[in-house]
C-alpha positions as CSV (number, residue, x, y, z in Angstrom):
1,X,-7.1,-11.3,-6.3
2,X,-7.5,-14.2,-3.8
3,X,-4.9,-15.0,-1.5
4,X,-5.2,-18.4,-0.7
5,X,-1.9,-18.3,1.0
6,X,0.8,-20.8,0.7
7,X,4.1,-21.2,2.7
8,X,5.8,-20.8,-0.5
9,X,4.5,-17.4,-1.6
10,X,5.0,-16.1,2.2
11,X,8.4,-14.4,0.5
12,X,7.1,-12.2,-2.4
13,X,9.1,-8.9,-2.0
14,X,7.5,-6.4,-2.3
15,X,9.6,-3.9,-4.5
16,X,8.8,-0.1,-5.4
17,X,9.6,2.0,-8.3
18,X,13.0,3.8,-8.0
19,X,13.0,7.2,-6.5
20,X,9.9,7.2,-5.5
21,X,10.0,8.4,-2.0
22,X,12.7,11.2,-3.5
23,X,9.8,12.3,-6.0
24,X,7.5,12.3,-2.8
25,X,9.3,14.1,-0.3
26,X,12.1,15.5,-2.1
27,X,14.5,16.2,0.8
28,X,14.6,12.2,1.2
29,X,17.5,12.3,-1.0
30,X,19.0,16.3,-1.5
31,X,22.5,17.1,0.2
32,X,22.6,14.0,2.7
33,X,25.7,11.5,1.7
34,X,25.3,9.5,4.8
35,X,22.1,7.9,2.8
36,X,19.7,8.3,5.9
37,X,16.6,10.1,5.5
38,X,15.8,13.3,7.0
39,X,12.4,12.4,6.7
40,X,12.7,9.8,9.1
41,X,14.7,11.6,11.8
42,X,12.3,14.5,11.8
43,X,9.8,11.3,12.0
44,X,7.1,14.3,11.0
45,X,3.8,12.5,10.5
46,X,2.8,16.0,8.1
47,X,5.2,15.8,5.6
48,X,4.2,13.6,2.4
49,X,7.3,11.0,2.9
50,X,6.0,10.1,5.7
51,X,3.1,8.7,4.5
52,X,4.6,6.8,2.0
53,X,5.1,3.2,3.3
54,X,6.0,-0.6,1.4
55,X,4.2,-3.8,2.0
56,X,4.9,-7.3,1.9
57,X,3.5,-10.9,1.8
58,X,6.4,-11.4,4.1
59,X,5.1,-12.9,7.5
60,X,5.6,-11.1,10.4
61,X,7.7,-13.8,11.7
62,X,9.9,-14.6,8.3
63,X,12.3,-17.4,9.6
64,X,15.7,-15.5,8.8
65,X,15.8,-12.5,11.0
66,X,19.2,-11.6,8.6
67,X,16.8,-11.7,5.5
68,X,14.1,-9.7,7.1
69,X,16.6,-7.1,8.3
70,X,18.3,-6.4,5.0
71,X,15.4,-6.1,3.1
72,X,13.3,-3.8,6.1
73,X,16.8,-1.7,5.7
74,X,17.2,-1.0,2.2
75,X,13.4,0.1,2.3
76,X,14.2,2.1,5.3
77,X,17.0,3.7,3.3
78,X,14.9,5.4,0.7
79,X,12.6,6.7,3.1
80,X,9.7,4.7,3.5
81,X,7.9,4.7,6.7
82,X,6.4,1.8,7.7
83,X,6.1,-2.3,6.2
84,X,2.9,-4.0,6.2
85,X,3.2,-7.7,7.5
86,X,1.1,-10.6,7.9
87,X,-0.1,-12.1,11.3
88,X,-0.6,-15.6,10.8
89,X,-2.3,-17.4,13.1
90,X,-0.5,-20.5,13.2
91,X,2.6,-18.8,13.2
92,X,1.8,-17.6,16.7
93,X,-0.8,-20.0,18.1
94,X,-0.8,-24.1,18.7
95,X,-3.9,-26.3,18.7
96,X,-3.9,-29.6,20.6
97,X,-5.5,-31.8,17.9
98,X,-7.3,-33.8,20.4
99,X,-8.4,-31.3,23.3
100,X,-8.7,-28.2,20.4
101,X,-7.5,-25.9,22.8
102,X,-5.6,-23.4,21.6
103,X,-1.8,-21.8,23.3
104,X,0.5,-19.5,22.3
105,X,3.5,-20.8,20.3
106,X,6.8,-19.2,22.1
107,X,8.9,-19.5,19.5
108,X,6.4,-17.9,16.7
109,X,5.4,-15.1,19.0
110,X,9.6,-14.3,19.5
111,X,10.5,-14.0,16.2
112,X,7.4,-12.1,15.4
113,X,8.4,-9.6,18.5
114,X,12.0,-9.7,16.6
115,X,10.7,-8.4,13.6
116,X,8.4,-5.8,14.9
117,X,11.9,-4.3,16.8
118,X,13.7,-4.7,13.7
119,X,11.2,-2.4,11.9
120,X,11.2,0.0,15.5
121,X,15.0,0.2,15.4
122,X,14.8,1.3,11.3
123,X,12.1,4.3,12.6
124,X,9.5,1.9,10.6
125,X,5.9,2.1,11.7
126,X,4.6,-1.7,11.5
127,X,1.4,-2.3,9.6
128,X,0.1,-5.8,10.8
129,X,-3.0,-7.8,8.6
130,X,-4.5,-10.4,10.5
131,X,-6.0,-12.7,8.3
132,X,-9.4,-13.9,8.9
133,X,-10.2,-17.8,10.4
134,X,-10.6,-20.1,7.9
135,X,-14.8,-21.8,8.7
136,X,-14.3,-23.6,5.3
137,X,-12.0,-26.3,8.0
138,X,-14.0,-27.2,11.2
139,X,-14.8,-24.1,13.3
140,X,-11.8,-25.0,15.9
141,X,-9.5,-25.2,13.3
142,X,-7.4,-21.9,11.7
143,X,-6.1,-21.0,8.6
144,X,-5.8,-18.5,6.1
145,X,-8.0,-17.8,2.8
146,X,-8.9,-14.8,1.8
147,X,-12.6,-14.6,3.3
148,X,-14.0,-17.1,6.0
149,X,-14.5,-15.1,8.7
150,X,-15.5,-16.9,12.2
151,X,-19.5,-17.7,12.0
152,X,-19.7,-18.8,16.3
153,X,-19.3,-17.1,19.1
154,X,-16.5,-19.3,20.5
155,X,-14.3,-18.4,17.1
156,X,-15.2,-14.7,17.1
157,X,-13.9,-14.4,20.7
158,X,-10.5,-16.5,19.8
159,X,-9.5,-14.2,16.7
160,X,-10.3,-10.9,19.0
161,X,-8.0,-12.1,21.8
162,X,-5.8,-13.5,19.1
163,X,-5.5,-9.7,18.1
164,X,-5.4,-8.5,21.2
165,X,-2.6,-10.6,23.1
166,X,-0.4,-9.6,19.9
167,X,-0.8,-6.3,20.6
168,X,-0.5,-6.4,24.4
169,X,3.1,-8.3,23.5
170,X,3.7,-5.4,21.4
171,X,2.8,-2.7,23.8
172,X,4.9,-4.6,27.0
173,X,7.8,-5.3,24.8
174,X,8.0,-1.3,22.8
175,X,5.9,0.9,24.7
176,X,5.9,4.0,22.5
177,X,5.9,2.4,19.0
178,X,2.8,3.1,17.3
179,X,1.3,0.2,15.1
180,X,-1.6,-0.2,12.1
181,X,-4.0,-3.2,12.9
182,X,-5.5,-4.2,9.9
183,X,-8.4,-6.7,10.6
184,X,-8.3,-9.3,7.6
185,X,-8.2,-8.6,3.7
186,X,-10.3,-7.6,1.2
187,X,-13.2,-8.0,2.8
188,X,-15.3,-6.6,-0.6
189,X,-13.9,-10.0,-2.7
190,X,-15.8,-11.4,-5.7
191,X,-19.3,-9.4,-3.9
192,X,-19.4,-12.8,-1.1
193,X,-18.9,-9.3,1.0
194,X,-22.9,-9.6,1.7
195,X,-22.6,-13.1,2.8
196,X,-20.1,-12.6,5.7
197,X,-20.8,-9.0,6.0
198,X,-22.6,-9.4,9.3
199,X,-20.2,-12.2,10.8
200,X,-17.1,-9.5,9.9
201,X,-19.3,-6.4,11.3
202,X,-19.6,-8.7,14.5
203,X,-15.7,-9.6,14.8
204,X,-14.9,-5.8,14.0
205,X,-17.1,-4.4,16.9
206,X,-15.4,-7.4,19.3
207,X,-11.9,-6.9,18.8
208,X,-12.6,-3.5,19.1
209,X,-14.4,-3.5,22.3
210,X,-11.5,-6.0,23.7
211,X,-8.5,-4.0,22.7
212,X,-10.0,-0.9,24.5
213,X,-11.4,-3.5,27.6
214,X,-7.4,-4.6,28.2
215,X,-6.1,-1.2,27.9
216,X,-4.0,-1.5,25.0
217,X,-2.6,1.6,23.4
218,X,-0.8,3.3,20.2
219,X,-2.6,1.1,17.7
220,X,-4.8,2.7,14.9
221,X,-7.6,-0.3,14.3
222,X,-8.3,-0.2,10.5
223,X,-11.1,-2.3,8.3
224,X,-9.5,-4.9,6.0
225,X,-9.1,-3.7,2.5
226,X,-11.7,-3.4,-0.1
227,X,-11.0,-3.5,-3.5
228,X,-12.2,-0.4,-5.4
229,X,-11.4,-2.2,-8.6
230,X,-13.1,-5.7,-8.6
231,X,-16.2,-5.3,-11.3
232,X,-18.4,-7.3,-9.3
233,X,-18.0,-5.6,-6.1
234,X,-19.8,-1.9,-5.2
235,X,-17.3,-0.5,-2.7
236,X,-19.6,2.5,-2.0
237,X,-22.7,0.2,-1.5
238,X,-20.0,-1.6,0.8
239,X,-18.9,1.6,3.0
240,X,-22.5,2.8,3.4
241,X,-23.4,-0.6,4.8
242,X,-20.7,-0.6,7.3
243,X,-21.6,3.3,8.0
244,X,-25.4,2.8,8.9
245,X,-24.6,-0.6,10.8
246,X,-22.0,1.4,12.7
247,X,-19.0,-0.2,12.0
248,X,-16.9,2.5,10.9
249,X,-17.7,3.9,14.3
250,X,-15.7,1.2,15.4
251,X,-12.5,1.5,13.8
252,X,-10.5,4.3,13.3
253,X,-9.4,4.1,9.4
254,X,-10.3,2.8,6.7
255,X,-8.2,0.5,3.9
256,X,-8.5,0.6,0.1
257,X,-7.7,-1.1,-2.5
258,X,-6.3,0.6,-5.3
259,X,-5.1,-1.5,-7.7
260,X,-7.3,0.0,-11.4
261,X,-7.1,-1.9,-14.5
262,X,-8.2,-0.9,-18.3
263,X,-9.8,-2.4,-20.6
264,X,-6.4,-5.0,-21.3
265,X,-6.7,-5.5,-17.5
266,X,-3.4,-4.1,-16.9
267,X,-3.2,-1.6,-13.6
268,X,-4.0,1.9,-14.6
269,X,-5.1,4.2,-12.0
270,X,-7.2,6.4,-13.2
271,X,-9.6,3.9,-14.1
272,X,-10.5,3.9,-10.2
273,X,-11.5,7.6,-10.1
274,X,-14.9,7.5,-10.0
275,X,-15.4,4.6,-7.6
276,X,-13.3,6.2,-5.6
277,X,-14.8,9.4,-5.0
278,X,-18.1,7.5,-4.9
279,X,-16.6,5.4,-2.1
280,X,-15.3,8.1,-0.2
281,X,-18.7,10.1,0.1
282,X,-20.4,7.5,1.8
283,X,-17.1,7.7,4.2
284,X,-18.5,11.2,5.0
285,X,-15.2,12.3,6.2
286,X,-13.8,8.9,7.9
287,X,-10.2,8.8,7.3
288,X,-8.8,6.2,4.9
289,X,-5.5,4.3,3.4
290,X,-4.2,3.0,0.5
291,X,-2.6,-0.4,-0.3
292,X,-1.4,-2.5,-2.6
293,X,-0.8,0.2,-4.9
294,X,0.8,-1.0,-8.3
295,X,0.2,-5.1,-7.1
296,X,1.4,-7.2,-9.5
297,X,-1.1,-7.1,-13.0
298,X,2.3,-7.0,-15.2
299,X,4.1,-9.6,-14.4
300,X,1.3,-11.5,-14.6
301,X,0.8,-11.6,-18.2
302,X,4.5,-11.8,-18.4
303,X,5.1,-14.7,-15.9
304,X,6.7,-17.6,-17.9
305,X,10.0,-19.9,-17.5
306,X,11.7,-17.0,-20.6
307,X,10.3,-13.7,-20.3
308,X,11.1,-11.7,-23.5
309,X,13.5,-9.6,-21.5
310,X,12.8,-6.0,-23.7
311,X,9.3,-6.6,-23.2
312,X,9.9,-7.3,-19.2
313,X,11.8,-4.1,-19.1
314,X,8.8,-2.0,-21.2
315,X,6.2,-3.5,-18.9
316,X,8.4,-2.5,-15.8
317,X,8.5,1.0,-17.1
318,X,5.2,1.3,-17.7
319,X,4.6,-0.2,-13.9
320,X,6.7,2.3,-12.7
321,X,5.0,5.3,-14.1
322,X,1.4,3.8,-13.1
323,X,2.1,3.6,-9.4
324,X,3.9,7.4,-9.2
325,X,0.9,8.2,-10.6
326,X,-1.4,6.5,-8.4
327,X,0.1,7.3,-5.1
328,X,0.0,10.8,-6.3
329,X,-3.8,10.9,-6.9
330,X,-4.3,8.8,-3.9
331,X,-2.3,11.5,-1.8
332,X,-4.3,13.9,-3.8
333,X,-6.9,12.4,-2.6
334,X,-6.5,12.8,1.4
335,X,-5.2,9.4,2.0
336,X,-3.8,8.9,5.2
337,X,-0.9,6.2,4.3
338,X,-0.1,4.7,1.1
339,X,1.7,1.2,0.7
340,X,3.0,0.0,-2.3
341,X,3.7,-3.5,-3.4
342,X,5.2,-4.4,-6.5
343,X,5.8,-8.1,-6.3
344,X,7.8,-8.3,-9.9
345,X,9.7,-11.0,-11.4
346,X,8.1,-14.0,-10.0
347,X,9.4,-16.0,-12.9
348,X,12.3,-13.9,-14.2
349,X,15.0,-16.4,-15.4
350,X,12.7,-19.1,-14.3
351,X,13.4,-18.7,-10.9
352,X,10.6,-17.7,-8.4
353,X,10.9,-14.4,-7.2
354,X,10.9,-14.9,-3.2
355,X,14.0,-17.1,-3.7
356,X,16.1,-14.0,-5.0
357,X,17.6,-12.3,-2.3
358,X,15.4,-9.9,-0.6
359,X,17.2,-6.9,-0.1
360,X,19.8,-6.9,-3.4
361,X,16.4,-7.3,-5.6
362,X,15.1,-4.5,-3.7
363,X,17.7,-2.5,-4.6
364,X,18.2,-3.2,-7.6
365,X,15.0,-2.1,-8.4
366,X,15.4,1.6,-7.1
367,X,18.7,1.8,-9.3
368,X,16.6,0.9,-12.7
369,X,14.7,3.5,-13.5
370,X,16.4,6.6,-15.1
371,X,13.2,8.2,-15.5
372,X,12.2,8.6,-11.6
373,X,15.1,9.2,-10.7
374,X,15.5,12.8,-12.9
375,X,11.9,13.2,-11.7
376,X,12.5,13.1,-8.3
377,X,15.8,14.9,-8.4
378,X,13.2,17.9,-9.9
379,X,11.4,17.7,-7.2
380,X,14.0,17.6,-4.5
381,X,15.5,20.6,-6.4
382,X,12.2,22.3,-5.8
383,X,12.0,21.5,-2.3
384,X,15.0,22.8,-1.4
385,X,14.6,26.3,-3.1
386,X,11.2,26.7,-2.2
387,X,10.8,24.7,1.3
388,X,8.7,21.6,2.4
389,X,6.0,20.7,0.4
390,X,2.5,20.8,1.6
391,X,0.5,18.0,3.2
392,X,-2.0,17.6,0.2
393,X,-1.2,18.7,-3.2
394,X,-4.3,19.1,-5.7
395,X,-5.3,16.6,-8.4
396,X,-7.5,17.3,-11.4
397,X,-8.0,15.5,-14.8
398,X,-8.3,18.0,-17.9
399,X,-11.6,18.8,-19.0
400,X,-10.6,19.4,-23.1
401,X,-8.7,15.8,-23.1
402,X,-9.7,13.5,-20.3
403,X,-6.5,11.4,-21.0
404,X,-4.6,14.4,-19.4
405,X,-3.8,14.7,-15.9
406,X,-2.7,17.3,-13.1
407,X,-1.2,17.2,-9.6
408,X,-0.2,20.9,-8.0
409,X,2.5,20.5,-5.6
410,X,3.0,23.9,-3.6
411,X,5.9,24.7,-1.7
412,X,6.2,26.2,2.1
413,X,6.7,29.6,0.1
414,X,3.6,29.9,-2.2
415,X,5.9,28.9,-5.0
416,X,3.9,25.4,-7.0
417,X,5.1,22.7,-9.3
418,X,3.1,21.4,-11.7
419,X,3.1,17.3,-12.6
420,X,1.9,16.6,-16.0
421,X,0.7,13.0,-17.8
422,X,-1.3,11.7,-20.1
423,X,-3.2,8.3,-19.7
424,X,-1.2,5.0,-20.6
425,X,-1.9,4.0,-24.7
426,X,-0.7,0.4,-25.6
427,X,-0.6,0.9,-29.4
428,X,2.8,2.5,-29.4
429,X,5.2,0.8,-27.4
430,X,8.1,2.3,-25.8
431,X,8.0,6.0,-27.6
432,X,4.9,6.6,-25.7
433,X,7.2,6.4,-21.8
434,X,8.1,10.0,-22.1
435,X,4.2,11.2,-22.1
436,X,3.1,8.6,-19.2
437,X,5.6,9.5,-17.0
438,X,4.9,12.6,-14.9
439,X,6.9,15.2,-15.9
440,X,7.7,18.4,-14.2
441,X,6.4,22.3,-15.6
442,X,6.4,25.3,-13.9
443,X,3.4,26.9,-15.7
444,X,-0.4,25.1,-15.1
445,X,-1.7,22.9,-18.8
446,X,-3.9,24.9,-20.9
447,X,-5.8,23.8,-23.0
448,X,-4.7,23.6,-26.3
449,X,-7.5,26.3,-28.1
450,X,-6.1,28.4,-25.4
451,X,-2.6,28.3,-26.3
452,X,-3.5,28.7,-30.0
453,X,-4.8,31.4,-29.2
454,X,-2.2,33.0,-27.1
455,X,0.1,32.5,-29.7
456,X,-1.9,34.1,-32.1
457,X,-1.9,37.3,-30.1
458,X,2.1,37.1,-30.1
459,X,1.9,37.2,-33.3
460,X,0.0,40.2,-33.6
């Protein structure tokens, strides 16, 4: 996807199917009528709603502080623990047209401060992308496109100190909040990786080198994202580049990409399995995240001035069970964090999605879906019977139909749940929701020869 940014797309909400962070972390939800997550009072960095966080093309200094703080608090209020934000550099940062000399824009660098203690105040972990320079313009010159990353010395140094005074503001102004530095965005785009892979290994390995030089503290420095899902791009070619030139040594985490698409290009998760697990072998045990989990692949093949609203609503469905499932497996998978951003809508009613209001979309989005919500009151049910869940359930794709999939979630006492799917079909429509959407058993699948055969023995 390339994110040739515009001030106009700076609001896209990111949304997430309803429930989800009850189906995650089940207590979210069970025997609290205040509405406030335990999760985030017990702030416990172990337990699997806390690593479930929302992201948003939302700048990091949004101009309605009101806005920001209505939508960061209904996110808050279903549990999520942290929003992802953009840095942008002009946002924070003036150039003098004649002299080129770059200084620090007060009134950017306040609101962006604001925001950051809006998300502090709502137990929200901030999750800042700072997009690369733009070397398409003239060198002294800043921007944002997806790729461009500095080529001189003199540009390198700027975005590293860039970084590095916005995390020093951080640290002075909230001492013991702990931030995500995310340095740029997919960095793996349309395979041009190769072309700026040296220039990015450069600026990854200075900014580093500079935040630990000024004594800056509670950040986790991550690599921008690579997309595990663009055809043209090798993502575990990518990794073991970055490994052997030591660039991973740099940083401490690691950010994919997870959108998956099929073979009608809509977002299916599975289909990033194998690239995945090729991706995380040459990470040889480097931690890793996950973003942009469900993106937007719907709504784009349904973004017109008059949606057909039953179709809207079936391909909203079918979003919803693809990213459950995908934050599963990528949980499954060991992921450190997961963010998901579901930026629907963007024509509903032929009105662009950023101008609805923020938080009652938001919202209204976690009250839609019937199915999730039973689902996660299963699980919260099970949770509280059975105690906490652990850290990393287990994941595993059915060898007699491959179109079947498994996640074991095991409780604090021994006791597991078993969630059950098969792979998305688009030949039948809306009666095939009930078998895309995990459901809940309390027995493991078997294969079906198996439980022929089991019910032949009955029998006898």
């Amino acid at each position: 996807m390339s994110h040739k940014l515009s001030r106009r797309n700076f609001l896209k909400l990111a949304a997430t199917a309803s429930a989800l962070t009850t189906l995650l972390c089940g207590t979210a939800f069970a025997g609290n009528s205040s509405g406030e997550s335990p999760l985030l009072s017990q702030n416990n960095d172990k337990t699997i709603g806390r690593m479930i966080g929302t992201q948003t093309y939302i700048t990091a200094n949004q101009k309605d502080p009101e806005e920001f703080r209505k939508t960061a608090a209904a996110m808050a209020g279903i549990g999520m623990s942290s929003m992802r934000m953009d840095v942008l550099w002009w946002d924070t940062r003036n150039i003098d047209k004649e002299t080129q000399v770059s200084t620090v824009n007060a009134e950017g660098d306040a609101a962006f401060l604001e925001r950051i203690r809006i998300c502090a105040g709502l137990n929200m972990s901030p999750i800042l992308v700072f997009p690369p320079v733009h070397t398409s313009l003239p060198e002294t010159q800043f921007g944002w496109e997806w790729m461009g990353w500095p080529t001189t010395e003199k540009n390198k140094q700027a975005y590293a100190e860039w970084v590095a005074d916005e995390v020093a503001a951080i640290n002075q102004a909230l001492p013991n909040l702990k931030i995500t530095v995310q340095l740029g965005n997919e960095v793996s785009k349309n395979n041009e990786w190769k072309k700026y892979a040296d220039d990015y290994a450069d600026l990854v390995k200075l900014t580093s080198e500079l935040l630990k030089d000024r004594g800056l503290k509670n950040y986790t420095l991550a690599l921008g994202s690579v997309d595990l899902a663009q055809g043209d791009v090798n993502a575990a070619d990518l990794m073991k580049y970055y490994r052997q030139n030591r660039v991973l040594d740099s940083v401490d985490l690691v950010t994919l990409q997870f959108y998956g698409r099929d073979a009608n290009n809509e977002f299916a998760p599975e289909g990033v399995l194998g690239i995945l697990d090729a991706t995380l072998a040459e990470l040889k045990g480097k931690a890793f995240s996950v973003t942009e989990v469900g993106q937007d692949r719907f709504t784009h093949s349904m973004a017109t001035d008059k949606p057909d609203p039953e179709a809207m609503a079936t391909k909203e469905r079918l979003q919803s069970a693809h990213v459950v499932r995908a934050v599963l497996i990528a949980l499954c998978k060991g992921a450190k964090h997961v963010t998901i951003y579901e930026a629907r809508d963007r024509h509903l009613n032929g009105e662009e999605y950023h101008e609805k209001p923020g938080a009652a979309s938001f919202l209204g989005m976690i009250k839609q879906d019937r199915n999730l919500t039973m689902l996660g009151q299963t699980i919260a049910k099970f949770v509280k019977d059975n105690g906490e869940l652990q850290p990393l359930p287990s994941f595993e794709q059915m060898h007699d139909n491959p179109r079947h999939y498994q996640v074991t979630l095991q409780a604090a006492n021994g006791k597991k749940i078993y969630l059950r799917w098969k792979e998305a079909t688009f030949d039948k429509g809306d009666a095939n929701f009930p078998d895309i959407m995990p459901k809940a058993f309390d027995k493991p699948y078997q294969p079906r020869r198996e439980q022929n055969l089991q019910a032949g023995a009955a029998r006898l």
